[in-house]
KOLNU-897831 format. One line per 10 residues: number of its first residue (from 1); their letters; for each residue x, y, z of N, C-alpha, C, O, CB. Coordinates in steps of 0.02 Angstrom, whole numbers, always signed. Glycine has a CB too. Layout:
<sites>
NUM) a) X,Y,Z,X,Y,Z,X,Y,Z,X,Y,Z,X,Y,Z; ...
</sites>
This chain:
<sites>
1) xxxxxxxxxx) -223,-1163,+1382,-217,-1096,+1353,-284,-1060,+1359,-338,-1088,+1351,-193,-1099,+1279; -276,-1009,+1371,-355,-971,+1376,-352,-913,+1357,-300,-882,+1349,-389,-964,+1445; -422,-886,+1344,-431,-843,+1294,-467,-762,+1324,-519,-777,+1353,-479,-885,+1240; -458,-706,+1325,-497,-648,+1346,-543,-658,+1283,-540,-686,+1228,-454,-569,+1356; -595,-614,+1325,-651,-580,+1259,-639,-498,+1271,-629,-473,+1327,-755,-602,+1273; -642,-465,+1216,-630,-377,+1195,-686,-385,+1157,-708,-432,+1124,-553,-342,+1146; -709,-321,+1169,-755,-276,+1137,-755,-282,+1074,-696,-286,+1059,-745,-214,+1149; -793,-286,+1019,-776,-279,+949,-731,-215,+933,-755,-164,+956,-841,-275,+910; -679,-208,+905,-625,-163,+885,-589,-196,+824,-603,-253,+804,-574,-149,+946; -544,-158,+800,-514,-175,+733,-439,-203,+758,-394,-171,+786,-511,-103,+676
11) xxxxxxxxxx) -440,-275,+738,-359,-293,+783,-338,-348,+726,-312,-403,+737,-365,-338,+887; -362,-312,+645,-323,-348,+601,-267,-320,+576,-264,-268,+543,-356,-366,+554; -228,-352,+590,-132,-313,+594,-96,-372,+578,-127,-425,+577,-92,-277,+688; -31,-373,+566,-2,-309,+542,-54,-290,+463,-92,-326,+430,+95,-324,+526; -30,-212,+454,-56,-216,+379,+1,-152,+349,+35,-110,+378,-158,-194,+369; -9,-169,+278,+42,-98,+263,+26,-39,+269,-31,-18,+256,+65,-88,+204; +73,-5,+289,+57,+92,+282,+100,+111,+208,+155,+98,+185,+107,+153,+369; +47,+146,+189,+59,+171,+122,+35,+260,+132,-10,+285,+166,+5,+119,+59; +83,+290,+90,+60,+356,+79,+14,+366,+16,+38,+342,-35,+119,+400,+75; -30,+388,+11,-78,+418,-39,-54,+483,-47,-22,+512,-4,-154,+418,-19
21) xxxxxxxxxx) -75,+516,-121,-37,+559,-138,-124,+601,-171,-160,+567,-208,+39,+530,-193; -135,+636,-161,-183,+675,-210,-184,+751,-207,-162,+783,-159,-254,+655,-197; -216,+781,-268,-204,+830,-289,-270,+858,-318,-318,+822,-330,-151,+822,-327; -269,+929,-328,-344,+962,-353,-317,+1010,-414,-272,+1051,-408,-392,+1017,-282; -343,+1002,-456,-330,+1063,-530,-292,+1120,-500,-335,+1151,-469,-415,+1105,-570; -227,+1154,-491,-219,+1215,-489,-175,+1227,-414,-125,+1262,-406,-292,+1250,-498; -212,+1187,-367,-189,+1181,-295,-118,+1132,-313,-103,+1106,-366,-256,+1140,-236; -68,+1129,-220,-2,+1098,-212,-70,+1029,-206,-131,+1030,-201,+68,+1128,-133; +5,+955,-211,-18,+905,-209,-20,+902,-126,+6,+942,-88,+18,+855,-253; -51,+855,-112,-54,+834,-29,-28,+749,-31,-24,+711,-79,-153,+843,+9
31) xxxxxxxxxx) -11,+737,+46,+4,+671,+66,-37,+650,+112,-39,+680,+166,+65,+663,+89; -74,+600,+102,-117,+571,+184,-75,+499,+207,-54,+465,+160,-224,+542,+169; -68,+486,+245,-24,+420,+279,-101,+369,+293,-139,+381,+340,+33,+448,+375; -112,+322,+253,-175,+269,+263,-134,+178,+275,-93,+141,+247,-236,+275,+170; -179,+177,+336,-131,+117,+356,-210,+66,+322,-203,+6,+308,-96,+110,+469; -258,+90,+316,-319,+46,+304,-337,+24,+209,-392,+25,+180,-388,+98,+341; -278,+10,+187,-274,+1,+121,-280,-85,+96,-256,-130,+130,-206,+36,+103; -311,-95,+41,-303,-152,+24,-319,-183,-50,-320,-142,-96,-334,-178,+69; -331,-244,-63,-336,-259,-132,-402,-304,-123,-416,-353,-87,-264,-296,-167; -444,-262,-180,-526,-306,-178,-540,-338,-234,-586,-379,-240,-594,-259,-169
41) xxxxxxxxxx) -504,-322,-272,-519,-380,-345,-461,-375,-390,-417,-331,-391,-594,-359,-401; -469,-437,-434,-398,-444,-475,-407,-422,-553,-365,-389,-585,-368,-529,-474; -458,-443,-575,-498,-432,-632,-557,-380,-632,-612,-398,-613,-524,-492,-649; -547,-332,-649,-515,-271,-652,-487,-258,-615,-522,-268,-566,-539,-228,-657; -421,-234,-592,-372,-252,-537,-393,-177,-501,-394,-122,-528,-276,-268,-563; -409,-197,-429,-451,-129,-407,-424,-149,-313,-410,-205,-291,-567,-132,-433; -424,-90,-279,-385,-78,-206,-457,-23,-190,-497,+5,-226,-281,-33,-208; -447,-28,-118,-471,+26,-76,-424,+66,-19,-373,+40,+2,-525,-4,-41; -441,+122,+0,-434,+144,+29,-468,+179,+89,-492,+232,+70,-415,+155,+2; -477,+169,+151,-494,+189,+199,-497,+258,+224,-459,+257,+272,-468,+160,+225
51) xxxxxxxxxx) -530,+339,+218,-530,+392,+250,-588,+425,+297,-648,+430,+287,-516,+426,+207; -558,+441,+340,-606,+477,+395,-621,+545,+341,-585,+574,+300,-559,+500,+487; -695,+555,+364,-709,+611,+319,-691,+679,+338,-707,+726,+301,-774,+613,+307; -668,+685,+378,-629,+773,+407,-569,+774,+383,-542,+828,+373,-615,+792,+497; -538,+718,+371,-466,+732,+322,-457,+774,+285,-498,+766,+240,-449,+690,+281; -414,+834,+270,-400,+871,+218,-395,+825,+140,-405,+854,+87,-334,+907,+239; -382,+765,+144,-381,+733,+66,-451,+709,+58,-474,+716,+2,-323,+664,+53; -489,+682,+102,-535,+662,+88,-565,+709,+37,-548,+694,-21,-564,+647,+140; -600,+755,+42,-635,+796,-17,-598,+802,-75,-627,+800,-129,-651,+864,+1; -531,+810,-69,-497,+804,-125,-513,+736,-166,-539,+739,-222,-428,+810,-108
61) xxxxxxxxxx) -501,+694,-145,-503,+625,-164,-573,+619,-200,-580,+590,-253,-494,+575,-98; -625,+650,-164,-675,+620,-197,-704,+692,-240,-755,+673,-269,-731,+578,-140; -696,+744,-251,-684,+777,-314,-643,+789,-360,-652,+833,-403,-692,+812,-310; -593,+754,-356,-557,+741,-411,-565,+653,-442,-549,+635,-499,-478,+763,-386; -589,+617,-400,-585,+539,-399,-537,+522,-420,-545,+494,-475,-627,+503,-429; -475,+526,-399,-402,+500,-413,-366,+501,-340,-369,+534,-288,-357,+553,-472; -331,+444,-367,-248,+467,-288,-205,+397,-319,-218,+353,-360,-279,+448,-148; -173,+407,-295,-110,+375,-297,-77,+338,-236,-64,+369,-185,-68,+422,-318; -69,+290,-242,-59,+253,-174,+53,+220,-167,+84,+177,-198,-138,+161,-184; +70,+261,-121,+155,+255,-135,+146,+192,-100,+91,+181,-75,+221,+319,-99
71) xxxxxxxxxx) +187,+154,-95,+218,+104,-35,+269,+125,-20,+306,+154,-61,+230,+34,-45; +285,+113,+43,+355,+157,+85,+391,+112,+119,+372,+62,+149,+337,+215,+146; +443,+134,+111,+514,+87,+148,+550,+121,+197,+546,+181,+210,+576,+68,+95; +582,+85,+221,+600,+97,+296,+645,+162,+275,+665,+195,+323,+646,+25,+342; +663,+184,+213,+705,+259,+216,+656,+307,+232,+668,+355,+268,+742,+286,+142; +581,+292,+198,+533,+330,+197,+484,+329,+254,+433,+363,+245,+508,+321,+143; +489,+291,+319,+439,+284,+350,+455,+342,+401,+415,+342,+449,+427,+213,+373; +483,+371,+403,+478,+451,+443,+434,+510,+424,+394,+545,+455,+543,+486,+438; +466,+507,+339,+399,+573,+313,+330,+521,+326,+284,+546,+358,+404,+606,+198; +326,+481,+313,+257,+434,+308,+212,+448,+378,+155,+470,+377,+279,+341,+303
81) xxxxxxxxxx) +248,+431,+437,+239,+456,+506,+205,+547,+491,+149,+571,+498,+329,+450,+552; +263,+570,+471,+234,+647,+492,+186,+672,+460,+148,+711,+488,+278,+699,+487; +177,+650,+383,+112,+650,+324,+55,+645,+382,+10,+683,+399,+109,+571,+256; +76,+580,+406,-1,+555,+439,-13,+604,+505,-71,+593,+523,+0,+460,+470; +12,+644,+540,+18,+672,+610,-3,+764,+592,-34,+807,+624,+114,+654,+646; +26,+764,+535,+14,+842,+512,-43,+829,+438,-57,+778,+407,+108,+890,+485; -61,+889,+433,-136,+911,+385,-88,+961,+341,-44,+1004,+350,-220,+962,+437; -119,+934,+293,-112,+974,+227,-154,+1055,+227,-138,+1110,+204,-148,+921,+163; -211,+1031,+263,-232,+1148,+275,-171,+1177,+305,-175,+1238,+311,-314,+1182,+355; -124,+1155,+322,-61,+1186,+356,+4,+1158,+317,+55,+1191,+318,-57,+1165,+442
91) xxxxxxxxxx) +3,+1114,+291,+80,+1109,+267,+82,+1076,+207,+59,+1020,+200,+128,+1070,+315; +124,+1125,+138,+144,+1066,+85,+174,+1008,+86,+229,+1015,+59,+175,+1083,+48; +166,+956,+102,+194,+905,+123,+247,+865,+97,+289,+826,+120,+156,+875,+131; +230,+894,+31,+299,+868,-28,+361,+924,+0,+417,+903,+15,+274,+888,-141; +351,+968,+2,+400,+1034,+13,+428,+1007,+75,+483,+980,+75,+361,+1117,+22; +392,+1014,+132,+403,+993,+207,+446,+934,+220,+482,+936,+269,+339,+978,+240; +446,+896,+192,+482,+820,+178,+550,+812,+123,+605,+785,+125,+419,+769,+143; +523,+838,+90,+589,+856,+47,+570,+782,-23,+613,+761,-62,+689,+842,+114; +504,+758,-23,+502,+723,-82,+478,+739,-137,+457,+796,-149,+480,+679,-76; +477,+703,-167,+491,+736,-271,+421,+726,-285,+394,+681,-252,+555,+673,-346
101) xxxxxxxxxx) +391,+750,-319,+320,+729,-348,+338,+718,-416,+376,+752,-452,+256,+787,-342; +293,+643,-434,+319,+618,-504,+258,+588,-537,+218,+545,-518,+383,+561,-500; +266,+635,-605,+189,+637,-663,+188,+581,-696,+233,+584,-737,+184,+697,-728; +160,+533,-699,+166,+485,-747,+119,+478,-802,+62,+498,-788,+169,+433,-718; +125,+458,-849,+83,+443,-902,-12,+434,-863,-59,+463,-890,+123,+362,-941; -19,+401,-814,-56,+377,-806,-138,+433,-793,-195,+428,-814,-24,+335,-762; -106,+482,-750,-147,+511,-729,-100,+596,-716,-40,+605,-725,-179,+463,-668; -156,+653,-690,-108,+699,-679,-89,+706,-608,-41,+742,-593,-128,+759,-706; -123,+673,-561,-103,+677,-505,-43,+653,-487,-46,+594,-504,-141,+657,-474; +14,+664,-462,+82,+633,-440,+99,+603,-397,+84,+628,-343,+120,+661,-434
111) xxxxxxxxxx) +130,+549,-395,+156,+506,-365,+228,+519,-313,+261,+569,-325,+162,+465,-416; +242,+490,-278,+277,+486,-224,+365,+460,-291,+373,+401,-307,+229,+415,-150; +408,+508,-313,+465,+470,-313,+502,+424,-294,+517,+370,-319,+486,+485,-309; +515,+450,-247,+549,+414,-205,+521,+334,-168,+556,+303,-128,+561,+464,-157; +456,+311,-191,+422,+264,-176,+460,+211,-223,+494,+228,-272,+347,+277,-185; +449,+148,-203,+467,+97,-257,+429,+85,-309,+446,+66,-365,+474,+39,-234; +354,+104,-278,+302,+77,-310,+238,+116,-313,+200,+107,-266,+292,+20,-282; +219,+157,-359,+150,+185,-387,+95,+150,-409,+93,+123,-464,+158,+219,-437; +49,+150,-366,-25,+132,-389,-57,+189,-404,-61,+236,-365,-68,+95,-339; -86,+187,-472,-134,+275,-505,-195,+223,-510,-199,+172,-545,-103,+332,-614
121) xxxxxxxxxx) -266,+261,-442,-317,+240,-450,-370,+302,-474,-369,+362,-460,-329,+203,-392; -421,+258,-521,-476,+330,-505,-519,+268,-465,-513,+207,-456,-528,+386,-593; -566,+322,-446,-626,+325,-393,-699,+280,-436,-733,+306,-479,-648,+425,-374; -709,+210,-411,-767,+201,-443,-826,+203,-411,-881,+208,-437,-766,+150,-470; -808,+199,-339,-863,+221,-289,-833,+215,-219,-786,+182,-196,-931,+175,-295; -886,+267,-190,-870,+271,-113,-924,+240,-77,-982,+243,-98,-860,+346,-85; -906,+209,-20,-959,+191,+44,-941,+228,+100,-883,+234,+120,-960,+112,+70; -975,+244,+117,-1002,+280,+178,-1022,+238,+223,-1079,+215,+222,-1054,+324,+167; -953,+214,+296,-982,+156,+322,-999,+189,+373,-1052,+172,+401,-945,+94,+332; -950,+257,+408,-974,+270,+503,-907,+302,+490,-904,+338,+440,-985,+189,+584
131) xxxxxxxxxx) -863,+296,+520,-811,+335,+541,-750,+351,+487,-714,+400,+493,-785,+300,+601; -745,+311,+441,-728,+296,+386,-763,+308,+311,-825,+301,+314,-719,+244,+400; -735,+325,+241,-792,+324,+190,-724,+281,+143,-663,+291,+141,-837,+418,+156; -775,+224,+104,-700,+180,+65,-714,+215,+8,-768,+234,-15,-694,+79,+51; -645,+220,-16,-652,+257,-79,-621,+176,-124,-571,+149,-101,-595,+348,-84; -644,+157,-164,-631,+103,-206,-623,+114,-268,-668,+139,-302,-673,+60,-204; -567,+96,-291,-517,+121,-363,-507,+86,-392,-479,+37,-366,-455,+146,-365; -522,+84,-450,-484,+46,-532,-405,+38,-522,-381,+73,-477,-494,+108,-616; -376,+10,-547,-288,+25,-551,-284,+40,-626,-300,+0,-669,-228,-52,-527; -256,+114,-639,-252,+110,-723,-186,+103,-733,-162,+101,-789,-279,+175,-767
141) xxxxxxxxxx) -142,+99,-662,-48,+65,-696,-21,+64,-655,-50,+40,-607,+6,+101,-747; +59,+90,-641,+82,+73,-590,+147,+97,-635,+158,+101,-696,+65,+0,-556; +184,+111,-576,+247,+133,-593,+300,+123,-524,+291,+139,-466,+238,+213,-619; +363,+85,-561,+403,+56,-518,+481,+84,-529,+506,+103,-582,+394,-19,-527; +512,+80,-464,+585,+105,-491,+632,+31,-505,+642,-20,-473,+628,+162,-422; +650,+54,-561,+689,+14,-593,+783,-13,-567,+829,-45,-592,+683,+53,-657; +769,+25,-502,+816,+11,-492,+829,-70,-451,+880,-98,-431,+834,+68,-467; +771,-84,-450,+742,-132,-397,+721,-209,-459,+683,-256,-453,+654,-83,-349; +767,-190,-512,+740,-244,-556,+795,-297,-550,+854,-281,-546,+724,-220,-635; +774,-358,-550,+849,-420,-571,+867,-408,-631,+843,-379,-680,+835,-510,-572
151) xxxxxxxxxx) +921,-442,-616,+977,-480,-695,+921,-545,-752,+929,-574,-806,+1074,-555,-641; +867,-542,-698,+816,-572,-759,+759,-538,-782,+712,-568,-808,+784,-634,-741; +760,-470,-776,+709,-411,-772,+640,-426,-725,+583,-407,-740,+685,-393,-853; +650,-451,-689,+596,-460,-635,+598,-405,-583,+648,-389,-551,+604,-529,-599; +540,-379,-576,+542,-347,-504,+563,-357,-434,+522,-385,-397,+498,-340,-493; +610,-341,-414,+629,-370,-333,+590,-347,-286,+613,-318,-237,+697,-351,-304; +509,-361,-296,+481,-338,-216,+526,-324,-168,+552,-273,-148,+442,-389,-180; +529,-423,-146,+559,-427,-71,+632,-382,-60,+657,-374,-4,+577,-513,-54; +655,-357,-115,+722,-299,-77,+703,-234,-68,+747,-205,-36,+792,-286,-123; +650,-194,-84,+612,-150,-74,+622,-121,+6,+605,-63,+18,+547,-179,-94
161) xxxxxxxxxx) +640,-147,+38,+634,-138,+136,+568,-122,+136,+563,-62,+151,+686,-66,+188; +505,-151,+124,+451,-123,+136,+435,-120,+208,+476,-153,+239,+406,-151,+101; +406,-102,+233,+355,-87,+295,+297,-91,+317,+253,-66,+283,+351,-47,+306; +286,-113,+361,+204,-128,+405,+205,-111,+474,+251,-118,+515,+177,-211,+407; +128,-82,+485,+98,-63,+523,+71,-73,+576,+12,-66,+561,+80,-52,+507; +74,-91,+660,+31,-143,+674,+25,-100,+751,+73,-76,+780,+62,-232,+665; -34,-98,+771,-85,-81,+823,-29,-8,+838,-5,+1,+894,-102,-155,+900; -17,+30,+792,+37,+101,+819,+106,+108,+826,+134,+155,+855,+26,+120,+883; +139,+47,+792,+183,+35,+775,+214,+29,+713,+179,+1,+670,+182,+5,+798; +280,+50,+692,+302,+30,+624,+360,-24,+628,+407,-21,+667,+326,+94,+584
171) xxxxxxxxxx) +352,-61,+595,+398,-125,+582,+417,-162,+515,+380,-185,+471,+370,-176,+617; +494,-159,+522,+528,-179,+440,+495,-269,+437,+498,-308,+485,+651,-174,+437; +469,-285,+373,+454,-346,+347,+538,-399,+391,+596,-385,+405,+447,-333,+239; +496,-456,+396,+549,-513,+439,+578,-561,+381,+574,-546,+322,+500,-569,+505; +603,-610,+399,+642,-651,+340,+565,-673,+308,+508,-657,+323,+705,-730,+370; +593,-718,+257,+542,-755,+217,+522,-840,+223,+554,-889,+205,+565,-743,+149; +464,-833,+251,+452,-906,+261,+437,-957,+219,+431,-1017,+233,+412,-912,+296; +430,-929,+161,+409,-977,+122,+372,-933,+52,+368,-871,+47,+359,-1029,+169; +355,-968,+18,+306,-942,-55,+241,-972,-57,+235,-1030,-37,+338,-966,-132; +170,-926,-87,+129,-973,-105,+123,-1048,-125,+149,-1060,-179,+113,-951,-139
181) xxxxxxxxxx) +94,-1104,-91,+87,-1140,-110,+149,-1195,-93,+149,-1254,-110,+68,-1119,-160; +204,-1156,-53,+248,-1215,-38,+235,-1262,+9,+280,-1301,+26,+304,-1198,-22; +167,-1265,+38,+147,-1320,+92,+132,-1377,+56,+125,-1429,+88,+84,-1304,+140; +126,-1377,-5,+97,-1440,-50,+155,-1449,-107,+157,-1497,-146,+11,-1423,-90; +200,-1396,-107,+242,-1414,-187,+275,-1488,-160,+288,-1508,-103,+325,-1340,-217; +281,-1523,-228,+318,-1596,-214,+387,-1567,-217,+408,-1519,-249,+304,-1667,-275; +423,-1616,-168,+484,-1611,-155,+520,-1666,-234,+483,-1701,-267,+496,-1639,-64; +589,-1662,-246,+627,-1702,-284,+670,-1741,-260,+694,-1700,-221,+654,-1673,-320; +707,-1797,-248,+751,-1822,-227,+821,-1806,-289,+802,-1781,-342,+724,-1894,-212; +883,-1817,-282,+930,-1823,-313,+930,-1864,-397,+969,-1861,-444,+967,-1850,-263
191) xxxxxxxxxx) +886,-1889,-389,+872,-1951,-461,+812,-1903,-501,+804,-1901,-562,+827,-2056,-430; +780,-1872,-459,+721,-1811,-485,+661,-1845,-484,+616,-1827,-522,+731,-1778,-565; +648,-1919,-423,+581,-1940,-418,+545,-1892,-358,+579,-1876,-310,+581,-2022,-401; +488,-1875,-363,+462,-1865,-297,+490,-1919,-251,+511,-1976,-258,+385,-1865,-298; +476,-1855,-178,+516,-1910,-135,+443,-1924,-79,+446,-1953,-25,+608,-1872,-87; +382,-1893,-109,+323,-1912,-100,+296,-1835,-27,+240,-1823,-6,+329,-2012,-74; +359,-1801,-10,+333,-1738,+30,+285,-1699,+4,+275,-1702,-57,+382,-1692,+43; +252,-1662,+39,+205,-1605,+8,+137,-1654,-3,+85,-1622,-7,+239,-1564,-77; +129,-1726,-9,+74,-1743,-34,+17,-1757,+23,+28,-1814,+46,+88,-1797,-77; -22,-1736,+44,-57,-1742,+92,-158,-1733,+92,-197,-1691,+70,-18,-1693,+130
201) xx) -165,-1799,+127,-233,-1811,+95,-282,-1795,+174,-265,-1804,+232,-241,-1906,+54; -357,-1763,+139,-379,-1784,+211,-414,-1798,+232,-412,-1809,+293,-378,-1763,+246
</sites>
């Protein structure tokens, strides 16, 4: 098997595309489509987000220090597409799309309805790396549609149809291979002894 060498470039994929949602005192809300999103700590539970600084949200984002981060499903990955392709100096994007903007307790900026899932961040700092500036957020809550809950009040992520992103592509999530940590869970036999699987030394 053999290997090319490439240039240094960014070829960590798949990752999710999420719409960000932000807004300024007085002005319509805007949508930016950020495929460069992620989670940087658990305690204080805090995400970043990735923007080129000519973005119409960017300035928003960082004078208001809030946004809202939707996750989108395969009903939603069309407006998500066009958010990201068209600018808010030209188009209300909630209007244009036909989605709901929704206020939550958390903050006043609004969230994506029609999303399964609301992350309300503020801004605890930005870096300024080169082509990109990370804007890095607190999580002060989250808001989920309930329609997506079990018969044991648990959240059903995995029925969500979420979506990911990968080198310019969009693609629905694949079956499920497994759960944290099932490379080591002990197996049971019928009597309920370990049947000694999962145990592995090295």
């Amino acid at each position: 098997m053999g290997k090319q060498s490439w240039k240094a470039g960014n070829m960590l994929y798949p990752v999710p595309a999420v719409m960000v949602s932000c807004k300024r005192p007085g002005e319509k809300a805007n949508i930016i489509t950020v495929a460069w999103a992620g989670t940087v700590c658990s305690d204080p539970a805090m995400v970043s987000i990735s923007v080129r600084p000519e973005r119409y949200s960017h300035n928003i984002i960082e004078e208001t220090g809030e946004f809202v981060i939707n996750l989108v499903t395969e009903e939603l990955t069309k407006p998500c597409d066009w958010c990201g392709v068209k600018s808010g100096r030209d188009y209300d994007k909630f209007r244009q799309t036909g989605l709901t903007e929704f206020i939550s307790e958390f903050m006043d900026t609004p969230a994506i309805a029609e999303s399964p899932v609301n992350i309300y961040c503020r801004v605890v700092r930005v870096e300024k790396l080169g082509s990109h500036d990370l804007f890095i957020g607190e999580v002060m809550g989250a808001t989920v549609d309930d329609s997506h809950m079990d018969e044991k009040g648990r959240f059903a992520l995995e029925n969500c149809g979420l979506i990911a992103y990968s080198h310019g592509e969009y693609f629905a999530l694949g079956k499920k291979l497994g759960k944290f940590g099932y490379s080591v869970e002990k197996k049971l036999d019928r009597s309920g002894a370990e049947t000694g699987k999962g145990r592995r030394h090295g």
